[in-house]
N, C-alpha and C positions, 0 to 999 in steps of 0.2 A: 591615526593613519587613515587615510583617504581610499575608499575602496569605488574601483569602478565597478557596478554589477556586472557588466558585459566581459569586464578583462576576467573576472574568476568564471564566469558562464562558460567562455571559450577552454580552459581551463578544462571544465569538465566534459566539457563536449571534445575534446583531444583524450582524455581519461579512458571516456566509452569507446570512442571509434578505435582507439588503439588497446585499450584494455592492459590499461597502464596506472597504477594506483596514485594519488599526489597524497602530501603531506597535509594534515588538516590547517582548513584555511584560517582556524581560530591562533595556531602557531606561527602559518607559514604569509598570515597578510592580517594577523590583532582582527578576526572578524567578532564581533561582540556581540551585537544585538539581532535580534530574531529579523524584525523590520528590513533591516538589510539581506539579512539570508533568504529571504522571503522573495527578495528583489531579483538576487542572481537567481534563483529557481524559477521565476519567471521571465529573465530573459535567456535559460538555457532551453527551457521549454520553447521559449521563441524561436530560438535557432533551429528545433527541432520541427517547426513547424514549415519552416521557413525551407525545410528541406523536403516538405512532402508531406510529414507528417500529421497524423488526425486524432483530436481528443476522444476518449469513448469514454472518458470518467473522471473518479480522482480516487483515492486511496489517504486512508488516516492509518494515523497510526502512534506509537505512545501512547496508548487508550488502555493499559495497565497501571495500577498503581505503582508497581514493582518499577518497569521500567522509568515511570515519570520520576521517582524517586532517584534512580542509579542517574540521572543525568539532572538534577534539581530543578524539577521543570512542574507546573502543575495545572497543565493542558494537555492536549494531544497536538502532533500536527500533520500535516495532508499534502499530498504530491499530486502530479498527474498522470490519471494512467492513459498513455499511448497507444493506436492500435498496432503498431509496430514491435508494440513490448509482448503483447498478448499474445500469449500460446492456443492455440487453437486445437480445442478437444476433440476428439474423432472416437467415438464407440467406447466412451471413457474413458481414453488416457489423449493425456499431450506428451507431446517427444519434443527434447530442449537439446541444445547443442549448447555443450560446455563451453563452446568457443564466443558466446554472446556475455559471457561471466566473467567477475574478475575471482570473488569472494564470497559464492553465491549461499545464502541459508533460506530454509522455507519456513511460511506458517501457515496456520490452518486459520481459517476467517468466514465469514457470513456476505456474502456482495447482495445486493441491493441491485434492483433496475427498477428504476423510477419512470412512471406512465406521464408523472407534470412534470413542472419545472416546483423546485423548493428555494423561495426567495427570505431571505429577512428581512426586518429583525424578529424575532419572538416565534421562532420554528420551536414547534413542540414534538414529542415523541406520537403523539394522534396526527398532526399536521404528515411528519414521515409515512404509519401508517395509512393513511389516505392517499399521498403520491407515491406510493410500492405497488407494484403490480406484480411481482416476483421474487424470491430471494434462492439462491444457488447457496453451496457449499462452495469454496475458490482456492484454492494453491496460492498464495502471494510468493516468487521468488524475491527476497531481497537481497541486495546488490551494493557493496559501499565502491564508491569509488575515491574513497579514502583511505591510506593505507591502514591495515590491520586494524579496520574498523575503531580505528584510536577516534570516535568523534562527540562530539558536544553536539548540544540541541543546535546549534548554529551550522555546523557542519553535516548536519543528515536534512535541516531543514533547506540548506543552498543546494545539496545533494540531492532533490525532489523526493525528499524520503525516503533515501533507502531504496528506490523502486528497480528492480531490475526485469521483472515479465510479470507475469501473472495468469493462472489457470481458472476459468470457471468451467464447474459440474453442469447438468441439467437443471431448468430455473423450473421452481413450484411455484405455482399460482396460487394453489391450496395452502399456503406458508400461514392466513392467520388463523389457524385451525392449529398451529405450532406455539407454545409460548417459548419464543427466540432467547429467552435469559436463561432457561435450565437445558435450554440442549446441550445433552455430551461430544465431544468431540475428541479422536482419537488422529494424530498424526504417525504413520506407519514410514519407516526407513529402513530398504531391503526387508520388512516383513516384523522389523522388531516396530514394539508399540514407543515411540519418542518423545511424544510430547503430548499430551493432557489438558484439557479443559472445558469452560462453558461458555455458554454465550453472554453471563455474568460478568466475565473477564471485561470485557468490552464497557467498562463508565457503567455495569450494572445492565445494562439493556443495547447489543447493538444498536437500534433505531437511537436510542440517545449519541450514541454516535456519530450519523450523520446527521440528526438536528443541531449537535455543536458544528459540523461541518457547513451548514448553509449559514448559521447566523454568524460562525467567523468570515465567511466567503463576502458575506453582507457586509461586514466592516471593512473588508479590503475591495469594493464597488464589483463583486460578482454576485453569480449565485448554480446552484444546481440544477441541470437542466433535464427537460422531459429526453428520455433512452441515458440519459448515463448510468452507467455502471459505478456503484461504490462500495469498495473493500470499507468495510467497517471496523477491522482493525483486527490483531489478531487476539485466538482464544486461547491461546499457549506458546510457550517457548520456546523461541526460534533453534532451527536445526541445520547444522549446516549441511554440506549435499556437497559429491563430489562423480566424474566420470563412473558411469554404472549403477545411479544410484536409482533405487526405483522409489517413489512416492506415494503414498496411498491415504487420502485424508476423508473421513467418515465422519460424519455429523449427524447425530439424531435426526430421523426425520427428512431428509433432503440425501441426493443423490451423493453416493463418494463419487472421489474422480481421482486419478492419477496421472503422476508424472514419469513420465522416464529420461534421464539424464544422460546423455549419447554423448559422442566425441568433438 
């Protein structure tokens, strides 16, 4: 089957503006291979740019083994994060309107702001720590705009991964005086403790993370740039959220921050 990037792009750009789920595009148009999912993801992003909107980053994700496994995948893969998607923190918490969400679940994650640009090929975890000049605690909401999250790596990869907002903490500067693989992390929902982990989760080392993220960015003729923002993926199991829900995600070492989930 012949797939245009731009006809499934539109597709989900009608999904988001209406907040309307579609059927996955691996049943509903034979989407098969990554390469092409890859494609509508970046001409949905185009469209989105095309209407005003501004890069601040990108977001990985599948950076579990658990989950590369539940979809037979064994990579991670990365979206863009928007400044239009970003929740904006005020005195530690962000305030979300349920009305921007179809199917909304959160994770708890490590973001990155990077002081250079990180090019490939051959980004190591020293080359990351060298272009870091801060890392936060971050809320990723994600968001399928497929229904009942029925998707294949092809279908969250066309889907700009999963991305539906995202919250950053207060960013540390003093972050390498932290060794980023053993920090605990706790994700709180209404107050109860929900999701667990470490920064091990992440490919063993967030910063491995986004050194897989420049040298893939390098094979597809990009790269990561000085001030982006990047989720490095998350350190536990996603939780879903609903009207009233309040968020609270706590990471060794670095600021919590929360979310509250409004009408």
């Amino acid at each position: 089957m012949h797939i245009v990037a731009e006809e499934l792009a539109r597709i989900l750009e009608d999904a988001w503006q209406n907040r309307r789920p579609v059927d996955p595009f691996h049943e509903s148009h034979g989407l098969q291979d990554v390469e092409t999912a890859y494609r509508i993801q970046q001409a949905w992003m185009a469209m989105r740019l095309g209407q005003g909107e501004t890069v601040v980053g990108r977001k990985i994700g599948l950076t579990s083994r658990a989950m590369q496994q539940q979809l037979g995948v064994n990579e991670p893969d990365f979206g863009t994060l928007l400044k239009g998607w970003e929740l904006p923190v005020e005195s530690g918490v962000a305030v979300a309107s349920m009305r921007r969400f179809i199917q909304p679940r959160v994770e708890g994650e490590i973001a990155f702001l990077l002081g250079e640009d990180l090019e490939g090929p051959g980004v190591t975890v020293v080359d990351v720590f060298r272009a870091t000049v801060a890392v936060a605690a971050a809320v990723e909401v994600i968001d399928s705009r497929i229904r009942d999250w029925r998707i294949r790596l092809v279908d969250t990869v066309a889907d700009n991964a999963s991305c539906g907002g995202f919250a950053v903490g207060p960013w540390n500067s003093g972050w390498r005086d932290l060794d980023l693989s053993r920090l605990g992390m706790g994700l709180y929902v209404e107050g109860n403790l929900s999701s667990t982990g470490s920064g091990a989760a992440a490919l063993g080392h967030p910063a491995a993370c986004v050194a897989w993220l420049a040298n893939k960015l390098f094979a597809m003729g990009d790269r990561l740039r000085a001030g982006d923002v990047v989720l490095s993926g998350s350190l536990g199991p996603a939780v879903p959220v609903g009207e009233g829900s309040w968020v609270r995600l706590e990471v060794a070492g670095l600021e919590p921050v929360d979310v509250y989930f409004g009408a």
